[in-house]
N, CA, C and O atoms as a DFTB+ gen file, in Angstrom:
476 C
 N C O
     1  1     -43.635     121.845     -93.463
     2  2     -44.494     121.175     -92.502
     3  2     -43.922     119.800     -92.207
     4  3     -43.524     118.961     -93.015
     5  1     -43.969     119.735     -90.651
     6  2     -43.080     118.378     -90.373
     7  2     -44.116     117.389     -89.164
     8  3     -44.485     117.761     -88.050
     9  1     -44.302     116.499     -89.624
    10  2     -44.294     115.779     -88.066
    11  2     -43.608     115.806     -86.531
    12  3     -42.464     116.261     -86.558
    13  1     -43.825     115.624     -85.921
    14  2     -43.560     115.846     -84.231
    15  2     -42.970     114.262     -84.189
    16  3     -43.782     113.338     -84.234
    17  1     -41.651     114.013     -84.109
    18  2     -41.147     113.212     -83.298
    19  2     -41.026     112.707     -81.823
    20  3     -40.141     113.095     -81.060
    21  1     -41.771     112.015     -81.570
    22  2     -41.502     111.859     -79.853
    23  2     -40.564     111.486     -79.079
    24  3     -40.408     111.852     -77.914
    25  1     -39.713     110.535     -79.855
    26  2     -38.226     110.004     -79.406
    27  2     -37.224     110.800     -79.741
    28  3     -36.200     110.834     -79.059
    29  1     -37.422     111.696     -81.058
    30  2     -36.614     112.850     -81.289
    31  2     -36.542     113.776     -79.946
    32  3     -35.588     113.885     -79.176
    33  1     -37.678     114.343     -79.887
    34  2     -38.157     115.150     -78.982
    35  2     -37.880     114.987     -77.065
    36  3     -37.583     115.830     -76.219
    37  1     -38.113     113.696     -76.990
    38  2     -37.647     113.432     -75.688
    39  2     -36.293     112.682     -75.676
    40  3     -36.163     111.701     -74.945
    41  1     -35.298     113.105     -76.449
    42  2     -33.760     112.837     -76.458
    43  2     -33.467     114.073     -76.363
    44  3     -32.270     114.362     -76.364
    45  1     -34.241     114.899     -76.281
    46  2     -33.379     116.630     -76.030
    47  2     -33.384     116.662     -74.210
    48  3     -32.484     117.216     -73.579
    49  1     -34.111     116.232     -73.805
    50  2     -33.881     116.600     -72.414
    51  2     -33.912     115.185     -71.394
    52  3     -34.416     114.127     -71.773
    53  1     -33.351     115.353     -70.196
    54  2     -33.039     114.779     -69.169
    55  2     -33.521     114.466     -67.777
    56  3     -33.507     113.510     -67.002
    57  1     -33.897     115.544     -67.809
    58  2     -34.335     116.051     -66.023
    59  2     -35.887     115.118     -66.107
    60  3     -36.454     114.572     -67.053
    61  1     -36.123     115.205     -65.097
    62  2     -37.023     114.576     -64.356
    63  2     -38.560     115.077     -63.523
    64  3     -38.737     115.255     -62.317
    65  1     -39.235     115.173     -64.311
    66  2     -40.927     116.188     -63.573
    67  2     -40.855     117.401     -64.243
    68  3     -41.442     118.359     -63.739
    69  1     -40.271     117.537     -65.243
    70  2     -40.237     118.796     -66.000
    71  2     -40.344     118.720     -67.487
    72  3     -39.606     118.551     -68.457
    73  1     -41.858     118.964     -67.162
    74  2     -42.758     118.935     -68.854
    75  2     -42.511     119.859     -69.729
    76  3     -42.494     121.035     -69.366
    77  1     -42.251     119.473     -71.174
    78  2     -41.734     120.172     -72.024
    79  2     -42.846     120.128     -73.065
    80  3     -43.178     119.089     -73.637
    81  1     -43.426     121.374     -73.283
    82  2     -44.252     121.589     -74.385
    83  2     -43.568     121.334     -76.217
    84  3     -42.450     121.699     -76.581
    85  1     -44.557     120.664     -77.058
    86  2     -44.349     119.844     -77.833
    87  2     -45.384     120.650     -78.941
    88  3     -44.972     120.987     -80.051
    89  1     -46.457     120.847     -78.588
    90  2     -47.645     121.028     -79.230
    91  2     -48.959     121.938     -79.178
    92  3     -49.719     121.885     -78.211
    93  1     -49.066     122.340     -79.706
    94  2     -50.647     123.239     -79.122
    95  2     -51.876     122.917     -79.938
    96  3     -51.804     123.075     -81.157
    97  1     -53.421     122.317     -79.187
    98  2     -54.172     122.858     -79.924
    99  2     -55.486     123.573     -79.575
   100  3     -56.181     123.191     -78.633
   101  1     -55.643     124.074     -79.946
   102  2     -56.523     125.404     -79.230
   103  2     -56.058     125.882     -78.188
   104  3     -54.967     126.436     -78.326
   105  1     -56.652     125.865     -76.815
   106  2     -56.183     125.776     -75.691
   107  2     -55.262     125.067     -75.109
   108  3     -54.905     125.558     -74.038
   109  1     -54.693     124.012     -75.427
   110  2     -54.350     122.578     -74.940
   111  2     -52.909     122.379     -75.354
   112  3     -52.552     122.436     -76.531
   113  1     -52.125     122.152     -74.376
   114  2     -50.321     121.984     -74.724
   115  2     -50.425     120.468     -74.701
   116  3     -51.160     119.930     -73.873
   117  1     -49.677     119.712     -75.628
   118  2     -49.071     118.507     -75.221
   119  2     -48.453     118.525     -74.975
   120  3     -47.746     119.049     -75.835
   121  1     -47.555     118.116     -73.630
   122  2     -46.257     117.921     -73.321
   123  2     -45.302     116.899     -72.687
   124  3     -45.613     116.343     -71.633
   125  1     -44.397     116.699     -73.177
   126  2     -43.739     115.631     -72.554
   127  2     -42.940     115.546     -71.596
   128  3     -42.402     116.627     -71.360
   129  1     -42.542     114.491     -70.754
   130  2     -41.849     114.466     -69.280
   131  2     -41.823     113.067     -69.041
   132  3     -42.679     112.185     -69.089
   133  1     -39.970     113.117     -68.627
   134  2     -39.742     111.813     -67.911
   135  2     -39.685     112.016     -66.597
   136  3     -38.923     112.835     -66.084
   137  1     -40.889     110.920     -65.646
   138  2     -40.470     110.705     -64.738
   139  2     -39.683     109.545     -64.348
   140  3     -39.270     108.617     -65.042
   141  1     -39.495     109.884     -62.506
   142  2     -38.595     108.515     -61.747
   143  2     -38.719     109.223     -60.193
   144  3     -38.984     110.337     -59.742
   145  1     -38.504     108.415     -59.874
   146  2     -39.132     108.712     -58.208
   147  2     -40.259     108.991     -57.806
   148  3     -41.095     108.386     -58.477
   149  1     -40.807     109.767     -56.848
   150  2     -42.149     110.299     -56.787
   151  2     -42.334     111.529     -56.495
   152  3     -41.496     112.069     -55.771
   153  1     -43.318     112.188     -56.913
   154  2     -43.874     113.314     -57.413
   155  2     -44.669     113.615     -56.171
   156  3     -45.070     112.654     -55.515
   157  1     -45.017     115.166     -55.666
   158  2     -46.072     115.301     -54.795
   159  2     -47.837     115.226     -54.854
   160  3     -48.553     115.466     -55.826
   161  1     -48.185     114.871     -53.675
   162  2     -49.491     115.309     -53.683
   163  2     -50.085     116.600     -53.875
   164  3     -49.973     117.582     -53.142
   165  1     -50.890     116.458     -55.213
   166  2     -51.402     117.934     -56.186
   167  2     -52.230     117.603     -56.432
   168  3     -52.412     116.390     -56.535
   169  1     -53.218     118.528     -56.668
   170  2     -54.490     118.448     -57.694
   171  2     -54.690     120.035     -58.375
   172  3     -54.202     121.012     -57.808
   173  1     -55.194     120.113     -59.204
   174  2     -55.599     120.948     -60.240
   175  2     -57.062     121.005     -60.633
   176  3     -57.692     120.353     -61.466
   177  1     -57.462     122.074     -59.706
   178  2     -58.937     122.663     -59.059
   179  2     -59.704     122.938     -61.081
   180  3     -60.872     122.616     -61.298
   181  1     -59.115     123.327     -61.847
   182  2     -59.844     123.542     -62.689
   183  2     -60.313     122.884     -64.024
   184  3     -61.242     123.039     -64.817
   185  1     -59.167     122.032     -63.882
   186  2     -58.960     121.161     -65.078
   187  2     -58.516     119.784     -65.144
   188  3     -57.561     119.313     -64.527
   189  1     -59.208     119.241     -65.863
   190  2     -58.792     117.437     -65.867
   191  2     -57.423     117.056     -66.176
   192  3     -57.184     117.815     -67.115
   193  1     -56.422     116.401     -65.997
   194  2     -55.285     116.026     -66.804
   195  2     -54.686     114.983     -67.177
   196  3     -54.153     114.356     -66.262
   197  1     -54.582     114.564     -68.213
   198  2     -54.432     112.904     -68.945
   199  2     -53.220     112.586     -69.173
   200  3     -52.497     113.260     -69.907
   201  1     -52.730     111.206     -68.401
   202  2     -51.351     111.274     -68.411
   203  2     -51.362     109.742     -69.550
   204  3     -51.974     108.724     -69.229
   205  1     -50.762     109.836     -70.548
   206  2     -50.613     108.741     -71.817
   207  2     -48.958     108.497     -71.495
   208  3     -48.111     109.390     -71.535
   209  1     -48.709     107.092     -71.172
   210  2     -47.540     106.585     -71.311
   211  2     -46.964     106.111     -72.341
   212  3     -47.645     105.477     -73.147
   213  1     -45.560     106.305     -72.562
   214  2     -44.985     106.237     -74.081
   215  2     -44.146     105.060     -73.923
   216  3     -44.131     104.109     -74.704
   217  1     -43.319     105.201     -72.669
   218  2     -42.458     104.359     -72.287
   219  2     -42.406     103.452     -71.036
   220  3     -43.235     104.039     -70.341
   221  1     -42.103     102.710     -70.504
   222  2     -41.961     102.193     -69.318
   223  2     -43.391     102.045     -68.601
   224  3     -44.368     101.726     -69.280
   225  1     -43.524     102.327     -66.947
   226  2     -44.622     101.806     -66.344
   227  2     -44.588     103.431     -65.311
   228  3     -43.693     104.271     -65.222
   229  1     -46.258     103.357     -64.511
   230  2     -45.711     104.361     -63.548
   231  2     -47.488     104.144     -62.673
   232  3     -48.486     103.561     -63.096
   233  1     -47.285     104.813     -61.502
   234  2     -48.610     104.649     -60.686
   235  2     -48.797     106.126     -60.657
   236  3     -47.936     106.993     -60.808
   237  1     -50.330     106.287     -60.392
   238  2     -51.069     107.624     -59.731
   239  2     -51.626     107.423     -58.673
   240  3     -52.556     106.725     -59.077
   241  1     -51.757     107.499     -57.681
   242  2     -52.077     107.310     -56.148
   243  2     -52.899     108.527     -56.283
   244  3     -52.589     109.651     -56.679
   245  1     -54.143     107.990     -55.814
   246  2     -55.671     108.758     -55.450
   247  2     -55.595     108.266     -54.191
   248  3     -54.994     107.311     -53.700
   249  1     -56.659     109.489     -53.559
   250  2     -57.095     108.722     -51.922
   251  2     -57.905     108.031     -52.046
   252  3     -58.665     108.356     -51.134
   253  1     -58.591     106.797     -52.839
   254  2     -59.191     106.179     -52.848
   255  2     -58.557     105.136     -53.515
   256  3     -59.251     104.137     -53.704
   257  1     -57.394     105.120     -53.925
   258  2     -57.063     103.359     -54.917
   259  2     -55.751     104.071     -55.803
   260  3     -55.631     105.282     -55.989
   261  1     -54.947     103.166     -56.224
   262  2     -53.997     103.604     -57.639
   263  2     -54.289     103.222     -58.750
   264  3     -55.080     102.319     -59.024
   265  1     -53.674     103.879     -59.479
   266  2     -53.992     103.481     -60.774
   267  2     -52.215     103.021     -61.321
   268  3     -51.148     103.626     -61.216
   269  1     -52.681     101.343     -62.061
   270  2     -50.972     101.384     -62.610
   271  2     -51.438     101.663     -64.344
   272  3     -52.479     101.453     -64.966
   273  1     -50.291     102.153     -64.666
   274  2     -50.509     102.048     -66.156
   275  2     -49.033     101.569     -66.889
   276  3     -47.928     101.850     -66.424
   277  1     -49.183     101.073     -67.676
   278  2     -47.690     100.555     -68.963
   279  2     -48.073     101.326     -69.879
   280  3     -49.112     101.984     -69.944
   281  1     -46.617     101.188     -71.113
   282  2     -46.893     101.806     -72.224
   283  2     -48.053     101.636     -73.077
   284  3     -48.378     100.452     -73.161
   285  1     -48.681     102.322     -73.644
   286  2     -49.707     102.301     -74.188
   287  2     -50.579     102.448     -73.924
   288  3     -51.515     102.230     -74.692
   289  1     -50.765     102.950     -72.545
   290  2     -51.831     102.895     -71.696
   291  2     -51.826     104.788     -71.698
   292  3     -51.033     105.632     -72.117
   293  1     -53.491     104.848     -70.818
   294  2     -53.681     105.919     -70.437
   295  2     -54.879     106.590     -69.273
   296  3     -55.872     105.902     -69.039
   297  1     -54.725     107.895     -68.606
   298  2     -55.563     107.841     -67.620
   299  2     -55.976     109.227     -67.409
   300  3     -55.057     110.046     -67.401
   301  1     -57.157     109.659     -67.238
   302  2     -57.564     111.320     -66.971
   303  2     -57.891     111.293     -65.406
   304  3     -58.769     110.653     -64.828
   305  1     -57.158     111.967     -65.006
   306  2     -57.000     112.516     -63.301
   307  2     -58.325     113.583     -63.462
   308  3     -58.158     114.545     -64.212
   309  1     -59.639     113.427     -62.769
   310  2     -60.625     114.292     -63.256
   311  2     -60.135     115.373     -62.561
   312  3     -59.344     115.010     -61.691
   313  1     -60.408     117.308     -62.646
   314  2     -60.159     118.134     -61.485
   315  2     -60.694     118.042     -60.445
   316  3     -61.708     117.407     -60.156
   317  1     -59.943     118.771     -59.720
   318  2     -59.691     118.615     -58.613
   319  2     -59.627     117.347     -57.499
   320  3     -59.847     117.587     -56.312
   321  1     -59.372     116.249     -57.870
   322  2     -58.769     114.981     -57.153
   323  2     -57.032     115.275     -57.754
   324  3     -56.401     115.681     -58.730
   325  1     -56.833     114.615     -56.062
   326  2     -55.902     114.676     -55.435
   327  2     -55.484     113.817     -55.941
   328  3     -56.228     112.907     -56.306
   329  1     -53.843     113.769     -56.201
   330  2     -53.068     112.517     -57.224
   331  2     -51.576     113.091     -57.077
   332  3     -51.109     114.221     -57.217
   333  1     -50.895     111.574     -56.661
   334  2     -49.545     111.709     -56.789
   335  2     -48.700     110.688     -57.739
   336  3     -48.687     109.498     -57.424
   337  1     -48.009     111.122     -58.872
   338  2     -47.788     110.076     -59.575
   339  2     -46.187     109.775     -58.972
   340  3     -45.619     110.710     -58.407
   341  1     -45.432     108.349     -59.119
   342  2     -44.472     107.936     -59.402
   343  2     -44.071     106.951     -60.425
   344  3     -44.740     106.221     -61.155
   345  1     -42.817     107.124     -60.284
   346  2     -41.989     105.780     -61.273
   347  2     -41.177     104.876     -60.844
   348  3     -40.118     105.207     -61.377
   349  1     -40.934     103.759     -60.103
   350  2     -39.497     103.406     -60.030
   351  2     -38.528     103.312     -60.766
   352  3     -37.400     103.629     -60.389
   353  1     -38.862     102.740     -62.262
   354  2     -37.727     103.350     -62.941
   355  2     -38.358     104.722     -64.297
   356  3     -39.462     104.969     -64.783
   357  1     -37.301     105.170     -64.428
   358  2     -37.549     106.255     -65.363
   359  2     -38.622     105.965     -66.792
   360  3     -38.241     105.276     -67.739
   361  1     -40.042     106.640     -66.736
   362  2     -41.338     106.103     -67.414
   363  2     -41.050     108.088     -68.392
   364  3     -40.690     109.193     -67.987
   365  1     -41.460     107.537     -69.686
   366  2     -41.379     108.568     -70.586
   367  2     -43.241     108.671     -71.112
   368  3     -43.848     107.808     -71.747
   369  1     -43.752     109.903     -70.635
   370  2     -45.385     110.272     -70.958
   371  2     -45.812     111.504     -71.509
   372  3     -44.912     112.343     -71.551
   373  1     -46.753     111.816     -71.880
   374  2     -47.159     112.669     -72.789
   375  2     -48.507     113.437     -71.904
   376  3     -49.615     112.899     -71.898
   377  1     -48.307     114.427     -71.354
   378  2     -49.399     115.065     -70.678
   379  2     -50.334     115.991     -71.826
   380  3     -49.870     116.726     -72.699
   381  1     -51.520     115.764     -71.591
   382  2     -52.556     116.732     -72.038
   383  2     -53.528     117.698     -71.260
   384  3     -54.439     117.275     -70.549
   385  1     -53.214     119.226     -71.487
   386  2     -53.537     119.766     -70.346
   387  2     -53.759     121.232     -70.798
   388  3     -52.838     121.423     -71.592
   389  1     -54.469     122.332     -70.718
   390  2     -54.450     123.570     -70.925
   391  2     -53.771     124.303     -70.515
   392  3     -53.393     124.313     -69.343
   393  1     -53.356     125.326     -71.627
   394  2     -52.160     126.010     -71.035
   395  2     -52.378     126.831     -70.331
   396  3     -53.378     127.545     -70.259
   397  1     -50.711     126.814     -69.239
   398  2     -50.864     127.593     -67.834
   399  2     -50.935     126.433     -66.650
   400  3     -50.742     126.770     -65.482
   401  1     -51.228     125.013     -67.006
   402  2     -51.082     124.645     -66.199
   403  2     -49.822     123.988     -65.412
   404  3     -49.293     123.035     -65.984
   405  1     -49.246     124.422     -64.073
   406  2     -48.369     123.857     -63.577
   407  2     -48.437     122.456     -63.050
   408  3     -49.368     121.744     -62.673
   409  1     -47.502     122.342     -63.122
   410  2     -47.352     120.678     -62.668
   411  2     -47.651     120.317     -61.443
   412  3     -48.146     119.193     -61.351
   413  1     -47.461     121.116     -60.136
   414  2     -47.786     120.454     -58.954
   415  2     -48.684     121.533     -58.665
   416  3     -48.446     122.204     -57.660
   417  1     -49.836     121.859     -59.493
   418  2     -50.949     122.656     -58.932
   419  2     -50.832     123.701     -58.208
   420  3     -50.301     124.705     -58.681
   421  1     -51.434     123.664     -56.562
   422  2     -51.863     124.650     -55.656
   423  2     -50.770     124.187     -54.649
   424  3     -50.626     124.637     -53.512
   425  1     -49.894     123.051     -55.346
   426  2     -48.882     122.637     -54.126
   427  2     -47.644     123.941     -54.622
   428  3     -47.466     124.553     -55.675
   429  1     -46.778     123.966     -52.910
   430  2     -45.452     124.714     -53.047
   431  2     -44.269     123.401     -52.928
   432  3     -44.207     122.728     -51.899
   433  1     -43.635     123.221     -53.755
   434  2     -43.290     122.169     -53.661
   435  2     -41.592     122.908     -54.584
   436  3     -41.528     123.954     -55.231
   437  1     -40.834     122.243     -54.398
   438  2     -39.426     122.417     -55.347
   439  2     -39.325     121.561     -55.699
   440  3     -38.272     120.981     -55.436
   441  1     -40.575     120.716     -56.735
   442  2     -40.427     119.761     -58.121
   443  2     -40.954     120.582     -59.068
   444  3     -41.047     120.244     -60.249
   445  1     -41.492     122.193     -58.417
   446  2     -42.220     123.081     -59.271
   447  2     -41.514     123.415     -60.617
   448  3     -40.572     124.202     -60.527
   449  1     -41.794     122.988     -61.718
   450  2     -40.794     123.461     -62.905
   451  2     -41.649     124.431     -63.846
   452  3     -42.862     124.415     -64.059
   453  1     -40.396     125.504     -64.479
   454  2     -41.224     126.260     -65.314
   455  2     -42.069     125.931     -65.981
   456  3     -42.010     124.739     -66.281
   457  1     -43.139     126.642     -66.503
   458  2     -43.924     126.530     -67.167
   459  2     -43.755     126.960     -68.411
   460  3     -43.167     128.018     -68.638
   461  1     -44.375     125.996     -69.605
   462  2     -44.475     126.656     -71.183
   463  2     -42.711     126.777     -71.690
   464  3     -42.041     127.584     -72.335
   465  1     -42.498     125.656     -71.075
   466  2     -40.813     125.627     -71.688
   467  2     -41.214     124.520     -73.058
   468  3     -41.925     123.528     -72.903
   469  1     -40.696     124.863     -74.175
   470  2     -40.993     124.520     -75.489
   471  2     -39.712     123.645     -76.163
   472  3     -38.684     124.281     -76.393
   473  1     -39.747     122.188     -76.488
   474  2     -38.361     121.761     -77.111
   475  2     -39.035     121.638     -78.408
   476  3     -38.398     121.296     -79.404
């Protein structure tokens, strides 16, 4: 039995909007993902999703206001509101979310990354 490294863990991969499952509990994947640039407008009709920053800074753009957050910070996108996150520079975060869920929702988008990819 080992602890979960997070800096271990997010030194295995590179890419960018492509969350890597870390954890399970019950229902619920933790997963991690560096972003940088910006991400599309999505929402996720069934479920809330909490984005906890590890590293750096990053915004969520609602149609009503943004939200900024820094490390240490954190924020639950309730379902179904509409939210587009970015980074200007590359922000390292920890999503909490039930599994199955894709990253850009009900959007068709080619930032779409597999799902339930495990480092």
């Amino acid at each position: 039995m080992e602890g979960i490294n997070l800096a271990q863990k997010l030194s295995k991969f590179s890419d960018h909007w492509s969350p890597k499952v870390i954890a399970e509990m019950n229902d619920y994947q933790f997963k991690l993902a560096k972003l940088e640039g910006e991400f599309v407008w999505h929402n996720h009709p069934d479920t809330d999703e909490v984005f906890i920053v590890l590293e750096g800074s990053m915004k969520i753009e609602l149609e009503d206001g943004v939200v900024e957050l820094n490390a240490g910070e954190m924020y639950v996108v309730p379902k179904g509101v509409m939210h587009k996150p970015s980074a200007e520079k590359e922000c390292k975060i920890m999503l909490v979310e039930p599994q199955g869920v894709v990253n850009t929702g009900e959007a068709d988008s080619e930032l779409t990354a597999e799902n339930d990819v495990w480092i």
